[in-house]
C-alpha positions as a LaTeX table, in Angstrom:
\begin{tabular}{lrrr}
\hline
Residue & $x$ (\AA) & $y$ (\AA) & $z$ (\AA) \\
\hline
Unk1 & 84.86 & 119.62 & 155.87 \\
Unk2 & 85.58 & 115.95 & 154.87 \\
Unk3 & 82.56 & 115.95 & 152.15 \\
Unk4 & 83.47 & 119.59 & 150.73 \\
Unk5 & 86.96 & 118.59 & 149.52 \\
Unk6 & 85.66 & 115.35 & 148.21 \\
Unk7 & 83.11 & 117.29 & 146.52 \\
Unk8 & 85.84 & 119.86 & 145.06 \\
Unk9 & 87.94 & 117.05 & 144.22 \\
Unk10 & 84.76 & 115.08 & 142.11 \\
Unk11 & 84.49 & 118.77 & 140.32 \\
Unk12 & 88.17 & 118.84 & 139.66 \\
Unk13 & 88.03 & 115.39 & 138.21 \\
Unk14 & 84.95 & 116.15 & 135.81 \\
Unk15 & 86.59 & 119.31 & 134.49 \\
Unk16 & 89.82 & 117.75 & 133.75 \\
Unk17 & 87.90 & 114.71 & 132.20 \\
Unk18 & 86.62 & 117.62 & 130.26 \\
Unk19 & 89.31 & 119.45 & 129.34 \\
Unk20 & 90.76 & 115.52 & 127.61 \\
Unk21 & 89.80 & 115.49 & 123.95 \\
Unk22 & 91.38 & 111.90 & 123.47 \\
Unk23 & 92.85 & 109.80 & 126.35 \\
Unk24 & 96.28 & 107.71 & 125.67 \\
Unk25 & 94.44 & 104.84 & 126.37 \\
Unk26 & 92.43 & 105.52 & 123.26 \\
Unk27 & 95.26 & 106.81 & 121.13 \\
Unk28 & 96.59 & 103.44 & 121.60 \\
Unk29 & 94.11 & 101.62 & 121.10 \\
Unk30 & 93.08 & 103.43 & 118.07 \\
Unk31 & 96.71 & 103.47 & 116.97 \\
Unk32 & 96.81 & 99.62 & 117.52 \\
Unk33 & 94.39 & 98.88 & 115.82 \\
Unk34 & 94.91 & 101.00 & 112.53 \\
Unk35 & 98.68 & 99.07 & 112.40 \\
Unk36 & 96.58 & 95.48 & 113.14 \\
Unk37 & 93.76 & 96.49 & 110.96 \\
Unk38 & 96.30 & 97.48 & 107.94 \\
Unk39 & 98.46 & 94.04 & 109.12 \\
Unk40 & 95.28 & 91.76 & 108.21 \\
Unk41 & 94.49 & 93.95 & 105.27 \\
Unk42 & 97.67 & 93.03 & 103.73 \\
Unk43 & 97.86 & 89.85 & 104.11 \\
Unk44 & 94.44 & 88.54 & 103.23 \\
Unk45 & 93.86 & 91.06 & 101.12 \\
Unk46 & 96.69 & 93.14 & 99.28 \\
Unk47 & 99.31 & 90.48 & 98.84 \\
Unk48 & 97.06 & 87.41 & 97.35 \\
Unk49 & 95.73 & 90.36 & 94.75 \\
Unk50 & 99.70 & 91.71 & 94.00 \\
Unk51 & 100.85 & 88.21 & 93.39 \\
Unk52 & 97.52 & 86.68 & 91.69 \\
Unk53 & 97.68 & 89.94 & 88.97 \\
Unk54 & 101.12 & 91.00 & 89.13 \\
Unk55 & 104.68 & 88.66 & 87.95 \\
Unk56 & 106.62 & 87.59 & 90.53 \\
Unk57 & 109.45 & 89.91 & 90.65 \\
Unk58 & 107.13 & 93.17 & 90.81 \\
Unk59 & 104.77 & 92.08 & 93.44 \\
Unk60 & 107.83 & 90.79 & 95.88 \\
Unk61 & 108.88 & 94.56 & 94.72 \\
Unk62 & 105.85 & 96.27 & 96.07 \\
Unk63 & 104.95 & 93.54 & 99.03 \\
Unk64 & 108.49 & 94.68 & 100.21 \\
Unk65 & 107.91 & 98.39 & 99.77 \\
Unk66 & 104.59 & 97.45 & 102.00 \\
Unk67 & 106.01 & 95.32 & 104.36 \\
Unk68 & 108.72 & 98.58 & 105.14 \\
Unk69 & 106.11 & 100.42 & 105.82 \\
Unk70 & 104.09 & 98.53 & 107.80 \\
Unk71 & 107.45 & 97.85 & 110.05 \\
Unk72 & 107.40 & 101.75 & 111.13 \\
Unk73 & 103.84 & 102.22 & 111.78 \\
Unk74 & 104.43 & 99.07 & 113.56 \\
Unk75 & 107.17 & 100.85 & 115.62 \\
Unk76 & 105.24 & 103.59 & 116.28 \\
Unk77 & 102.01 & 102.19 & 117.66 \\
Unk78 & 103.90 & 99.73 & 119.97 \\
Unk79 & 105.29 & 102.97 & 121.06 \\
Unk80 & 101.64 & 104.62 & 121.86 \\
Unk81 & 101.12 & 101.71 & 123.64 \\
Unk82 & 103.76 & 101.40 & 125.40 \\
Unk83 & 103.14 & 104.73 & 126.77 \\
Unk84 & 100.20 & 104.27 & 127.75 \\
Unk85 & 100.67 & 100.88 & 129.77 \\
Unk86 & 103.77 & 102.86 & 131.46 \\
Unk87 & 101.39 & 105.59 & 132.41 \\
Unk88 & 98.58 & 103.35 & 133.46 \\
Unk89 & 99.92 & 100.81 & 135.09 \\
Unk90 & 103.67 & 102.27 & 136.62 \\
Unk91 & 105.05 & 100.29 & 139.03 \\
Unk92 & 102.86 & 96.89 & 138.63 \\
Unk93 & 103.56 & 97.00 & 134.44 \\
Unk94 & 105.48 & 93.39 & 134.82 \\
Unk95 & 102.09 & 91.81 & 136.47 \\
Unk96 & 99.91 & 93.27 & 133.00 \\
Unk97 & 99.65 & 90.83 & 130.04 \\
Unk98 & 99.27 & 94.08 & 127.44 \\
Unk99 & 102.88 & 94.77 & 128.76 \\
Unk100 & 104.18 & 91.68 & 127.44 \\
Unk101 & 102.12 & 91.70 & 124.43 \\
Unk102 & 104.11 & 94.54 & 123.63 \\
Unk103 & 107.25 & 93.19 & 124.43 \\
Unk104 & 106.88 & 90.29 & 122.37 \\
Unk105 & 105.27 & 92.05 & 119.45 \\
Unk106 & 107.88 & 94.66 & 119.45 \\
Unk107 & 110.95 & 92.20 & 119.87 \\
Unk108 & 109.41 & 89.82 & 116.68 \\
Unk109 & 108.87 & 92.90 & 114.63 \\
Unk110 & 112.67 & 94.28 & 115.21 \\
Unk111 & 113.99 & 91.19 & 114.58 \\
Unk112 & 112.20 & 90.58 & 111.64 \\
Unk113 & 112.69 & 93.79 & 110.24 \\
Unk114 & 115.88 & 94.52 & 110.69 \\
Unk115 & 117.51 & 90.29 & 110.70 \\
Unk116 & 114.73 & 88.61 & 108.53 \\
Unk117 & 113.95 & 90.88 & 105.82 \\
Unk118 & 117.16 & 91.84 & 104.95 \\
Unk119 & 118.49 & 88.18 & 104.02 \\
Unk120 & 114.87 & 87.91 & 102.45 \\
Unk121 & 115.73 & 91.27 & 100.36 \\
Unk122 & 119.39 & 90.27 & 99.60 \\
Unk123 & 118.05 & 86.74 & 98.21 \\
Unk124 & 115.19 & 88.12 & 96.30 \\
Unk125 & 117.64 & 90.70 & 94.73 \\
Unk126 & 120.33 & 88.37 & 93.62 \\
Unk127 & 117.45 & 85.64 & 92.34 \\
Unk128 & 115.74 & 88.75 & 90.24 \\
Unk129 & 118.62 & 89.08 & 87.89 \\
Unk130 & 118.61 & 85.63 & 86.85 \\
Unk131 & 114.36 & 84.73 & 87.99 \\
Unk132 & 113.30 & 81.60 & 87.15 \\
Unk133 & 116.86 & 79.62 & 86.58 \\
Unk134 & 117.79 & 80.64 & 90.40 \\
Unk135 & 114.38 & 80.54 & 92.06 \\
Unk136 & 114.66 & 76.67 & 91.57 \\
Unk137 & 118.13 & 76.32 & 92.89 \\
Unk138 & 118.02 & 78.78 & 95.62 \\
Unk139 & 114.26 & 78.11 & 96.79 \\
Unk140 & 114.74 & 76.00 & 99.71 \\
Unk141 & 117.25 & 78.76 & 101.34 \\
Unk142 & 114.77 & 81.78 & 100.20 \\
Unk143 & 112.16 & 79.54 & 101.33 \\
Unk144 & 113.30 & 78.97 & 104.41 \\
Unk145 & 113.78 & 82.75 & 105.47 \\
Unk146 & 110.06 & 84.04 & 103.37 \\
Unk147 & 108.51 & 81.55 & 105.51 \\
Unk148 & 110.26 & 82.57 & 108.87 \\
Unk149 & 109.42 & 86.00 & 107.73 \\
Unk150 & 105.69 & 85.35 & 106.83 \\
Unk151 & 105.21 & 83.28 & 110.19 \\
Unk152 & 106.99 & 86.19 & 112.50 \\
Unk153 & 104.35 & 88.59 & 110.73 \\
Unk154 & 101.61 & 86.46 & 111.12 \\
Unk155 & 102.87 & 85.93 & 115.31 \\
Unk156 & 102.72 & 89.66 & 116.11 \\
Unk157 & 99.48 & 90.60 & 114.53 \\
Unk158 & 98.04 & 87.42 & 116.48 \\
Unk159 & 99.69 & 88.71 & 119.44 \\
Unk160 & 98.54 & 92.70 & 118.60 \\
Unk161 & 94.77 & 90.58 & 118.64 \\
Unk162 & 95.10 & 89.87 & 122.04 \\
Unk163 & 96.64 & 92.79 & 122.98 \\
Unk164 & 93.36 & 94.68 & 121.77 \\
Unk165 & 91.07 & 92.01 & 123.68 \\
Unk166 & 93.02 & 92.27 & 126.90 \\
Unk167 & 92.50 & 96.29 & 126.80 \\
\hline
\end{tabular}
C-alpha cells in the first residue's frame, strides 16, 4: 500500500514537472539576468560610446532616457524574483542571502531613482541652458550627486552578480 501511493505520487510529480514550460525560478533568473546583462551593457559599453561621439548635453539626454528605463525593468525583475524567493523559500526567506540581495538591490534602485536622479535631472537641466559657463560653477554640487548616482548603479548590479551566483 505504502509503495503504491509513493509510486502514484512520483507519477504525479513527473506529469506536473511536465505540464511546467518555464519554472519561476528560471523566469527570474532569466529576468535577472537580462536587467544585469543590459546594466553592464550600459555602462561599459553604451555610455563611454554616447559621451566619446556625442556633446555633452545630448548624451546626458539619452544616458537619462536609458537610465529611466533601465529603473523599470529594474523594478520588474526584482519583482520576478522576489516571487520566486517568496514561493521557494516561505517561511525561512529571512535566513536566504538572495532575499536580501533583493532587498538591498531594490531599496538602492528606489532611492536612486526616485531621490538621486531627480536632483541629477533638475541640475543637468538648469546647467543645459547656460552649458559650459555653469558646468564650472556648479560642478562640485552636480558632481557630487552624478557620482552618488553612478556608484548606487554600479552597487546594485554588483549586488544583482551575487544574487545570480547564490541561485
Amino acid at each position: 500500500m505504502v509503495r503504491s501511493r509513493t509510486l502514484s505520487k512520483l507519477k504525479q510529480n513527473v506529469s506536473n514537472q511536465s505540464r511546467e514550460i518555464v519554472s519561476i525560478h528560471q523566469l527570474s533568473k532569466i529576468a535577472m539576468t537580462f536587467w544585469l546583462g543590459g546594466s553592464w551593457m550600459t555602462i561599459v559599453v553604451i555610455f563611454p560610446i554616447l559621451f566619446k561621439t556625442l556633446d555633452q548635453i545630448t548624451a546626458s539626454n539619452i544616458a537619462g532616457q536609458i537610465l529611466n528605463l533601465n529603473a523599470y525593468i529594474g523594478i520588474v525583475c526584482l519583482l520576478a524574483a522576489l516571487i520566486e524567493v517568496i514561493i521557494n523559500h516561505k517561511l525561512s526567506i529571512l535566513k536566504t542571502k538572495r532575499f536580501w540581495y533583493i532587498i538591498s538591490m531594490s531599496c538602492i534602485l528606489i532611492v536612486n531613482y526616485f531621490a538621486i536622479f531627480p536632483v541629477v535631472y533638475n541640475l543637468r537641466q538648469r546647467i543645459s541652458g547656460l552649458a559650459h559657463q555653469i558646468i564650472a560653477m556648479q560642478s562640485n554640487v552636480f558632481d557630487f550627486w552624478h557620482s552618488l548616482s553612478a556608484l548606487a548603479f554600479i552597487a546594485t548590479c554588483v549586488l544583482g552578480v551575487l544574487y545570480l551566483v547564490d541561485m
